[in-house]
C-alpha positions as CSV (number, residue, x, y, z in Angstrom):
1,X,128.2,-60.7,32.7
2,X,131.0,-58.6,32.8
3,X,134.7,-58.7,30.5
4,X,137.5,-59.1,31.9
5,X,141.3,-60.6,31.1
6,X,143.7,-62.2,33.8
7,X,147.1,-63.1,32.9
8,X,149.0,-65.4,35.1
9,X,152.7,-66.6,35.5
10,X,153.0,-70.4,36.7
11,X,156.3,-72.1,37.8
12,X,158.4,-73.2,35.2
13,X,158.8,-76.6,36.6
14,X,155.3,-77.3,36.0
15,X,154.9,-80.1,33.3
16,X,152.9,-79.2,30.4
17,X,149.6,-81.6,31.8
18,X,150.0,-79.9,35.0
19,X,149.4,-76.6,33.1
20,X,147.0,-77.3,31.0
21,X,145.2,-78.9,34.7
22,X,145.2,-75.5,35.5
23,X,144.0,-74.3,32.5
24,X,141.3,-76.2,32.5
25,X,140.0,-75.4,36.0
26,X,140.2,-71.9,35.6
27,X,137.9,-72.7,32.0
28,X,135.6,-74.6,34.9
29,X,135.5,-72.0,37.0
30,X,134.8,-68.8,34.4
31,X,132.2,-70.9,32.8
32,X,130.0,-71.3,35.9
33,X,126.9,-69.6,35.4
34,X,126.6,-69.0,31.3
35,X,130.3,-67.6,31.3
36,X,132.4,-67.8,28.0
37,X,136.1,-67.4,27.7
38,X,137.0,-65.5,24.5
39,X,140.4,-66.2,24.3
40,X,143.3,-68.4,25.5
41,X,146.7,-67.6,24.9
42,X,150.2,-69.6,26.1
43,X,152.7,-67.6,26.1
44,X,155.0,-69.9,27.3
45,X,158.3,-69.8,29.3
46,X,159.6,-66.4,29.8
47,X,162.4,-64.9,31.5
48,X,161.1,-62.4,35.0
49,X,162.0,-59.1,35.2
50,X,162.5,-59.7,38.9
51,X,162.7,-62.7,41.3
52,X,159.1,-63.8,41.9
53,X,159.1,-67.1,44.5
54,X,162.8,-67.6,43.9
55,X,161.8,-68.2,40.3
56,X,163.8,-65.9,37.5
57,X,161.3,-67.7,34.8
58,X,158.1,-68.3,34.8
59,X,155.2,-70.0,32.3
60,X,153.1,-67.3,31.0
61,X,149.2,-67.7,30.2
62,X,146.5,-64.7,28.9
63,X,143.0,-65.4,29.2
64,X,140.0,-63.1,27.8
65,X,137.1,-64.1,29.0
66,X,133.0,-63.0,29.9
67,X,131.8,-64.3,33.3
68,X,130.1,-62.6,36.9
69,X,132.2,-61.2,39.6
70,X,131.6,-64.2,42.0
71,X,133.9,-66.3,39.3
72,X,136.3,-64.1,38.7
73,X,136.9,-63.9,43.1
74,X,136.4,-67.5,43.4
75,X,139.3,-68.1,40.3
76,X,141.7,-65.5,42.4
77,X,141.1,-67.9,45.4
78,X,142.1,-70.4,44.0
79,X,145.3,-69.0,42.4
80,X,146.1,-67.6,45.8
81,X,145.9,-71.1,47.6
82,X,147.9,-72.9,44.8
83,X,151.7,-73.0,45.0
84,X,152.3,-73.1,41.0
85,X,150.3,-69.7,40.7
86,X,153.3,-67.4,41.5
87,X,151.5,-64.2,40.4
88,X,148.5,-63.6,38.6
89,X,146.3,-59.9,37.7
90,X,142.8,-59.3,36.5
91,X,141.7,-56.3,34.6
92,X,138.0,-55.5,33.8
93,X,137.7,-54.9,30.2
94,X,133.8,-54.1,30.1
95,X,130.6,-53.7,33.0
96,X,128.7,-55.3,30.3
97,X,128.7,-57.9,27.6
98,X,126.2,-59.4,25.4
99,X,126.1,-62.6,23.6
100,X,126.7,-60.9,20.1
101,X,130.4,-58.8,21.6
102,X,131.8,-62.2,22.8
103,X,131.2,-63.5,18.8
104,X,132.7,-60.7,17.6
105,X,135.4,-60.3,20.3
106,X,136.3,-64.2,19.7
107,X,136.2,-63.3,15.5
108,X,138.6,-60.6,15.7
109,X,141.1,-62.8,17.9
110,X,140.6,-65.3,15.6
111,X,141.7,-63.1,12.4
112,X,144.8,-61.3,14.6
113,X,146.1,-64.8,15.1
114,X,146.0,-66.0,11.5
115,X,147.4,-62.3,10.3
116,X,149.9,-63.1,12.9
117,X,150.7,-66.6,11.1
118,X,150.6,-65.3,8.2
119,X,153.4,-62.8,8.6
120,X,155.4,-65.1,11.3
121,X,155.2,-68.0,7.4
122,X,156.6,-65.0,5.2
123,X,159.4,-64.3,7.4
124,X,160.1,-67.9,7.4
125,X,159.9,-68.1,4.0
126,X,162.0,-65.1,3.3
127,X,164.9,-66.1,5.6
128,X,164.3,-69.3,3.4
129,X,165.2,-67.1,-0.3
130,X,167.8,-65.2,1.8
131,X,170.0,-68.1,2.6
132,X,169.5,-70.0,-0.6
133,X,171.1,-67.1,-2.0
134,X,173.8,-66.6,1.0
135,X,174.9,-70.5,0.3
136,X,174.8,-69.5,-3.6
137,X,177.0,-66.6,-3.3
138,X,179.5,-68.8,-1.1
139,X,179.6,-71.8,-4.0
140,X,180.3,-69.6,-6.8
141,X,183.0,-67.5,-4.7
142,X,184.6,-70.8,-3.9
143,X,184.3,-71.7,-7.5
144,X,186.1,-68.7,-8.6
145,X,188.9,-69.2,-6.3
146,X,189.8,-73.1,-6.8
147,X,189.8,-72.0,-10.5
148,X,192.2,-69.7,-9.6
């Protein structure tokens, strides 16, 4: 089995079980044969940098994955026969993989997307603290002028 990643960008019409239909055929298709797919990102809706298909947005989705090089052609046939597919790009990543990479591949994905929680909560929370004191600031100013 070899790595690779594919990102591809589906129209933005597409409902969110039409999506995830495509999703899960691609998943179908990269496990034939003992594959695995490390990771699955949505990155959701984004805006194009250029008009792809008449479409200035498009629905975003990264998949890591360990599979042979039949799956990976027969997954690009597919995407090139399907209308909501507007573009899509496979990189290899490795020639080889063994059973103990993938673990560790899918671990450290695991751990970047909690780190990346974790910092998207304390942003949250500190725009929280900030605009408790904002509104604070603003009720004792308008307490000083009515008193006025």
């Amino acid at each position: 089995m070899r790595r690779y990643e594919t990102i591809f960008i589906l129209r933005p019409t597409l409902s969110e079980d039409e999506i995830n239909t495509i999703i899960e055929n691609s998943n179908t298709i990269i496990g034939t044969g003992g594959g695995q797919t490390i990771s699955l990102d949505k990155w959701g809706l984004r805006k194009l940098a250029y008009l792809i298909k008449k479409e200035s947005q498009g629905y975003y989705v990264y998949c890591d994955y360990a599979t042979d090089p039949a799956n990976v052609a027969e997954m690009e046939r597919k995407f090139r026969i399907d209308d909501t597919v507007m573009k899509y790009m496979t990189v290899k990543l490795a020639d080889a993989i063994t059973e103990e990479e993938i673990e560790a591949a899918r671990g450290e994905h695991e751990a970047a997307k909690a780190r990346a929680e974790a910092a998207e909560a304390a942003a949250t929370a500190e725009t929280a603290v900030t605009e408790k004191s904002d509104d604070k600031k603003e009720d004792s100013a308008k307490t000083d002028s009515e008193e006025k």
